[in-house]
TILOTI-204176 format. One record per residue (C-alpha): residue in three letters; x, y, z. Coordinates in Angstrom, 3 decimals, always signed. Last residue first. Layout:
N
residuo, x, y, z
Ala, X, Y, Z
...
END
This chain:
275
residuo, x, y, z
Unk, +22.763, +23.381, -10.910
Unk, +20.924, +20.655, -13.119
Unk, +22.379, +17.172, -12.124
Unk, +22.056, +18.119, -8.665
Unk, +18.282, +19.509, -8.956
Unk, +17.370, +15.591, -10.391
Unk, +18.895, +14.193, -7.368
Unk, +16.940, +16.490, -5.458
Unk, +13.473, +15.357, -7.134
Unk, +14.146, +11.820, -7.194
Unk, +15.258, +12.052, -3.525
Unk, +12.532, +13.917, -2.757
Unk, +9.913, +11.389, -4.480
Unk, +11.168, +8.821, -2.810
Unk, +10.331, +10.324, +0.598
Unk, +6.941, +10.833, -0.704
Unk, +6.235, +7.589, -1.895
Unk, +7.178, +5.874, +1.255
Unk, +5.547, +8.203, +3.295
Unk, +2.358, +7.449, +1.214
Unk, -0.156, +10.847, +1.342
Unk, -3.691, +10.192, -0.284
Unk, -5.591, +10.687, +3.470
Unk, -4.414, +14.607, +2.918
Unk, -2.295, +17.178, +4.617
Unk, +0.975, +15.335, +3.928
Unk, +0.442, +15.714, +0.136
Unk, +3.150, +13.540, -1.513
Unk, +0.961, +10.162, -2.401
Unk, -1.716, +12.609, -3.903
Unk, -2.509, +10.144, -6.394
Unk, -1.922, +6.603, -4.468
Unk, +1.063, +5.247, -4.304
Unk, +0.915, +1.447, -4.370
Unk, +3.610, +1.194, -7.000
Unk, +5.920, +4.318, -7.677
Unk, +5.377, +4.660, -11.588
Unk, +8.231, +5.219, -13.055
Unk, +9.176, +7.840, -15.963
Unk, +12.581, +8.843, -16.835
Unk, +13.877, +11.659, -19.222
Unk, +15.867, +12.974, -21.387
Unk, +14.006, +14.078, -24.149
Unk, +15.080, +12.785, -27.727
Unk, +11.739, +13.952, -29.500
Unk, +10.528, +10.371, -30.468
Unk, +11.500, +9.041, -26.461
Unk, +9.294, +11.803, -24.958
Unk, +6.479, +11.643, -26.937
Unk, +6.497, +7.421, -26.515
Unk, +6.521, +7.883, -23.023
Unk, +3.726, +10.161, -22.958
Unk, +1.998, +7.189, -24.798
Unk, +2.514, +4.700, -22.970
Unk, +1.939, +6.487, -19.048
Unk, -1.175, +7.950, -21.561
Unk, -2.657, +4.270, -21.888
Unk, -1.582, +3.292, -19.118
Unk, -4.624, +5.947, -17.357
Unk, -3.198, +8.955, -15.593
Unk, -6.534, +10.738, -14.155
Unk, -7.618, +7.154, -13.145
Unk, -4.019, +6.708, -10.955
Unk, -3.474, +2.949, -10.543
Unk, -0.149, +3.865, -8.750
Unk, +0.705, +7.699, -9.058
Unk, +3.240, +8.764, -11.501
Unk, +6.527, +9.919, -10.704
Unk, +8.035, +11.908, -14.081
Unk, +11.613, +13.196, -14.594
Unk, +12.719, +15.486, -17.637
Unk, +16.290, +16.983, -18.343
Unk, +15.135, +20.266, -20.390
Unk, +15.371, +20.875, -24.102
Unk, +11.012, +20.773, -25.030
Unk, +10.404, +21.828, -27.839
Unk, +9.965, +18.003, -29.681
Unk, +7.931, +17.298, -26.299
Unk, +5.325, +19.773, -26.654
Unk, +2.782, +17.066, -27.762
Unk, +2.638, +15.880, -24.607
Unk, +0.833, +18.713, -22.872
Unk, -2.573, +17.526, -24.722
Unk, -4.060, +20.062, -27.049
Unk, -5.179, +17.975, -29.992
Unk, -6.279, +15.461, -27.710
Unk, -5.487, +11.727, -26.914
Unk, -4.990, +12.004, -23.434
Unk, -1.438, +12.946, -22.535
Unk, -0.364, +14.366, -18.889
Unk, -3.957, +14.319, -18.105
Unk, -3.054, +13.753, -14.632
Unk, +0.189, +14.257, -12.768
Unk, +1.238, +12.380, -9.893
Unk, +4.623, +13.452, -9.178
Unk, +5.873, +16.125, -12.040
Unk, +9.932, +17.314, -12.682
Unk, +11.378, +19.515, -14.963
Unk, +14.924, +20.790, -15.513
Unk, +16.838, +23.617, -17.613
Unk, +13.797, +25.708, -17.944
Unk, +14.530, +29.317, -19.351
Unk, +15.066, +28.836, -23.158
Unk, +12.824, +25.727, -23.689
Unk, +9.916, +28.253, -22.470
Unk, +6.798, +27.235, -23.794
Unk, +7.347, +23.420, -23.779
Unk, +9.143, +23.358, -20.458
Unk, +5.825, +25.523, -19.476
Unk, +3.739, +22.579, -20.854
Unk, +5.296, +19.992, -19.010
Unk, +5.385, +21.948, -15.567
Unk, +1.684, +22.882, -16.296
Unk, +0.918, +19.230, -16.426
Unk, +2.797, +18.246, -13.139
Unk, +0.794, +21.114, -11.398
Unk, -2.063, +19.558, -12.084
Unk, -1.381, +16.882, -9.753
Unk, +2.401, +18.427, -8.327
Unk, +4.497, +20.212, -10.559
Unk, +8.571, +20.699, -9.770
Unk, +10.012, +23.283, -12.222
Unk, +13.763, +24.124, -12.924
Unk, +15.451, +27.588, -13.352
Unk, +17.150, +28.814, -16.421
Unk, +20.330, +31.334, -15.134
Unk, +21.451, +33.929, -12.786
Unk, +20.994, +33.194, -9.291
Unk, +17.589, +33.550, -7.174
Unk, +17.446, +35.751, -4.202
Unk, +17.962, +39.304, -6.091
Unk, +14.846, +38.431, -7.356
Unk, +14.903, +39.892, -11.409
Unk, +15.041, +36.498, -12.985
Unk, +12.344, +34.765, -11.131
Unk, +10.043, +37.782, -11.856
Unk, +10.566, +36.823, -15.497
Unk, +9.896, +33.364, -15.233
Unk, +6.707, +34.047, -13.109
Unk, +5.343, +36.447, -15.381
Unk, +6.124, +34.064, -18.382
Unk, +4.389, +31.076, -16.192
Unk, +1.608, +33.414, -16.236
Unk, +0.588, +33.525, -20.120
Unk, +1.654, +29.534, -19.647
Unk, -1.049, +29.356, -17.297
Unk, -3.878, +31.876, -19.172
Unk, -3.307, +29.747, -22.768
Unk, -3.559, +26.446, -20.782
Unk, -6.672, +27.547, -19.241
Unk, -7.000, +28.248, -15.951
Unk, -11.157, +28.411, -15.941
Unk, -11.731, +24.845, -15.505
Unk, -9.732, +24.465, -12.126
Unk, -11.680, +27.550, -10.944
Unk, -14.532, +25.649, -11.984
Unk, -13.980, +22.728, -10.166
Unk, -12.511, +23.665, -6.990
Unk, -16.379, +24.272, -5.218
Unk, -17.420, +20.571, -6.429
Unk, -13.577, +19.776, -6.019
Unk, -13.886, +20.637, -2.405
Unk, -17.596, +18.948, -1.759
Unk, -16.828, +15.632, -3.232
Unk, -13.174, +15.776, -0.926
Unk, -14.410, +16.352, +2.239
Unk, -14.705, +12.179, +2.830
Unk, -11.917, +11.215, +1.722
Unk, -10.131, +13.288, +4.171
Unk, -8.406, +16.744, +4.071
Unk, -6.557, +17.531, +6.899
Unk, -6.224, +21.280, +8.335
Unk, -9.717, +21.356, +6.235
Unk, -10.037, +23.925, +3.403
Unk, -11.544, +26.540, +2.333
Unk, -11.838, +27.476, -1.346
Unk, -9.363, +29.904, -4.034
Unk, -6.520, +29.544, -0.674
Unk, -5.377, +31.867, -1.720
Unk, -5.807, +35.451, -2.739
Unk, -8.450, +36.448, -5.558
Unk, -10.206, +34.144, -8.366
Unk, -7.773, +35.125, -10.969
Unk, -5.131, +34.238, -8.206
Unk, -6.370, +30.707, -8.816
Unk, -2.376, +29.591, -10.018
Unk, -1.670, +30.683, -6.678
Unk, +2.641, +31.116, -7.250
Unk, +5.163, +29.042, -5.103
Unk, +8.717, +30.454, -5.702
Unk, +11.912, +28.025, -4.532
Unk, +15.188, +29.864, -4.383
Unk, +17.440, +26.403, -3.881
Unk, +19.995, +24.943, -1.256
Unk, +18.142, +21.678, +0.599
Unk, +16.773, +24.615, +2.905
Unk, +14.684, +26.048, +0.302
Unk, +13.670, +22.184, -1.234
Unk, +12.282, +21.975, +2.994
Unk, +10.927, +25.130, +2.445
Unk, +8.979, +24.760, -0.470
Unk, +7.475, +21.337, +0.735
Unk, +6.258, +23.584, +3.647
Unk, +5.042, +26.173, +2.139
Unk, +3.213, +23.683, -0.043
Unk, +1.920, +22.138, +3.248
Unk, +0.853, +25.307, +4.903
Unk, -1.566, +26.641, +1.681
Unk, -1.191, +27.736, -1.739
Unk, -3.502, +24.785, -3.423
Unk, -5.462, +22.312, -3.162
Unk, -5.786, +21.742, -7.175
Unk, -2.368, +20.803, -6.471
Unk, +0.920, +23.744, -6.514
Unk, +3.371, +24.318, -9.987
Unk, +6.690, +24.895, -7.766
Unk, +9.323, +27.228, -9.458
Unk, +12.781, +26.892, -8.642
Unk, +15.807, +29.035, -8.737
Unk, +18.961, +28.259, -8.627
Unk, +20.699, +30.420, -5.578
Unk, +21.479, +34.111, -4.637
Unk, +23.736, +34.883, -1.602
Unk, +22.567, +35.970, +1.881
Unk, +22.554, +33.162, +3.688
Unk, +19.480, +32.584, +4.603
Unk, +18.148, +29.958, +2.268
Unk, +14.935, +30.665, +0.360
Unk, +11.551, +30.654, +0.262
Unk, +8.800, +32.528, -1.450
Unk, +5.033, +32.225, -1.034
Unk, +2.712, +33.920, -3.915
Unk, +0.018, +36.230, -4.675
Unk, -1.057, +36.980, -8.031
Unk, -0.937, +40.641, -8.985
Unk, -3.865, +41.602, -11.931
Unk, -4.468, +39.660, -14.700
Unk, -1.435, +40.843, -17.219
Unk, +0.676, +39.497, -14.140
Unk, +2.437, +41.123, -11.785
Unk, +4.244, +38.836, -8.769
Unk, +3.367, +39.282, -5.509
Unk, +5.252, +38.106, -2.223
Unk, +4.606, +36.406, +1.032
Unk, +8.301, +35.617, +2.654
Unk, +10.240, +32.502, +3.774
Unk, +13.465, +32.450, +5.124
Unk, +15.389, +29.324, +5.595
Unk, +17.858, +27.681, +7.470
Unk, +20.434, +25.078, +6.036
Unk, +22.591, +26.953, +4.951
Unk, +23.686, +28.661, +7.990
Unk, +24.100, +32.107, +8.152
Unk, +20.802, +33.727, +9.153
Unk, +19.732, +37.409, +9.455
Unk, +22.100, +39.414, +9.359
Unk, +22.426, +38.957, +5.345
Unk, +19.055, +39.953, +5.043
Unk, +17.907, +38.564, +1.168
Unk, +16.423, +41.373, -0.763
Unk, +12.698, +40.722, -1.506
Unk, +11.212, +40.259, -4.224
Unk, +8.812, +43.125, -4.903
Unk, +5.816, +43.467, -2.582
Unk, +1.977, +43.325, -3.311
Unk, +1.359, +42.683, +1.226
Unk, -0.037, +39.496, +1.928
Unk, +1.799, +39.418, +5.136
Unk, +3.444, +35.956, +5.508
Unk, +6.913, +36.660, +6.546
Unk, +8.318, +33.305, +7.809
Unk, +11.824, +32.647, +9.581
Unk, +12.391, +28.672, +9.034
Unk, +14.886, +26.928, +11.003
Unk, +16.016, +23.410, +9.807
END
């Protein structure tokens, strides 16, 4: 698959897909962008397939990690599978990305001192300020020439998986398909956990969990289930044994090939049934 990548950080409208560019479907082009927000412009990566035309649209919720090569990379390989696929920093509050620096690989051993400096960024994206930005996103989705008219699906990864619940909460009207691989805090028992926006919630569904994940204890595997089933969500949730949270992150020591590679088919098979 050929990718042809703008990366300037320049605050730039969606771009307009160049029709001389590429032709085959299966090449991409990827492109910096910014999307407004009521907090200032948050940076973002976009990629798309080069032909020209618009296609369903996807928005990818990113790790704690991060904007950063990998994600671009996961976008473009769902870019070059046939979809739009927008990758907002979620830290943009906290300037460009990447919010910390980071390793080319992150082992298990540079992981304390990440999440000590990821911490309180983490803390300080509220679900109030994410689903305030998931609007901005939505709406910027719908104006980019590149993406085709329509609800779009979301793909969440770690805490991205929550924020792909809750926005399919929020915004029943523009999400037609949701997917999260190992999520955490998907339902603790709280009075603001994401699951209790199931009865809202009119998209297809699809959940990967992590193997032995303690961020995504049985007891909220049970009980998000349990949301899901009451409020007549379709949906599956499996739990991909011996994956490890992280299993789809190629960049860290948590990545399972295995996992990964069934998590792409469970996430394209998903996109088929949607678009």
């Amino acid at each position: 698959m050929a990718v042809i990548r703008s990366l300037s950080p320049g605050r730039v409208p969606c771009p307009t897909p160049r029709r001389e560019a590429v032709q085959d479907m299966t090449a991409v082009q990827g492109s910096a962008v910014g999307i407004p927000t009521d907090d200032g412009t948050a940076d973002a990566y976009l990629a798309h397939p080069g032909d020209g035309g618009p296609h369903p649209a996807v928005l990818l919720y990113m790790d704690a990690f991060g904007l950063r090569p990998q994600l671009r990379s996961m976008a473009d390989r769902l870019a070059g599978a046939g979809y739009t696929v927008l990758v907002p920093n979620l830290f943009h509050r906290h300037g460009p990305a990447p919010a910390t620096e980071l390793p080319d690989f992150i082992d298990p051993g540079a992981r304390p001192e990440i999440f000590e400096r990821l911490r309180p960024v983490m803390a300080s994206l509220t679900a109030e300020l994410a689903m305030r930005d998931a609007g901005a996103y939505l709406r910027w989705l719908a104006d980019c020439p590149a993406a085709a008219d329509g609800p779009v699906a979301l793909t969440g990864y770690c805490m991205g998986a929550r924020l792909a619940l809750l926005t399919a909460g929020a915004c029943p009207e523009r999400v037609a398909a949701a997917a999260g691989f190992h999520g955490g805090q998907l339902a603790p028992d709280a009075p603001d956990s994401p699951h209790l926006v199931a009865p809202r919630i009119t998209a297809e569904l699809y959940f990967g969990h992590a193997d032995d994940d303690p961020s995504l204890p049985p007891e909220q595997i049970e009980r998000l289930e349990n949301a899901l089933t009451e409020a007549g969500v379709r949906h599956r949730c499996e739990v991909y044994a011996g994956a490890r949270h992280g299993f789809t992150q190629a960049d860290t020591a948590a990545y399972d090939r295995d996992g990964d590679e069934r998590h792409w088919t469970a996430l394209l098979d998903l996109l088929k049934r949607t678009f």
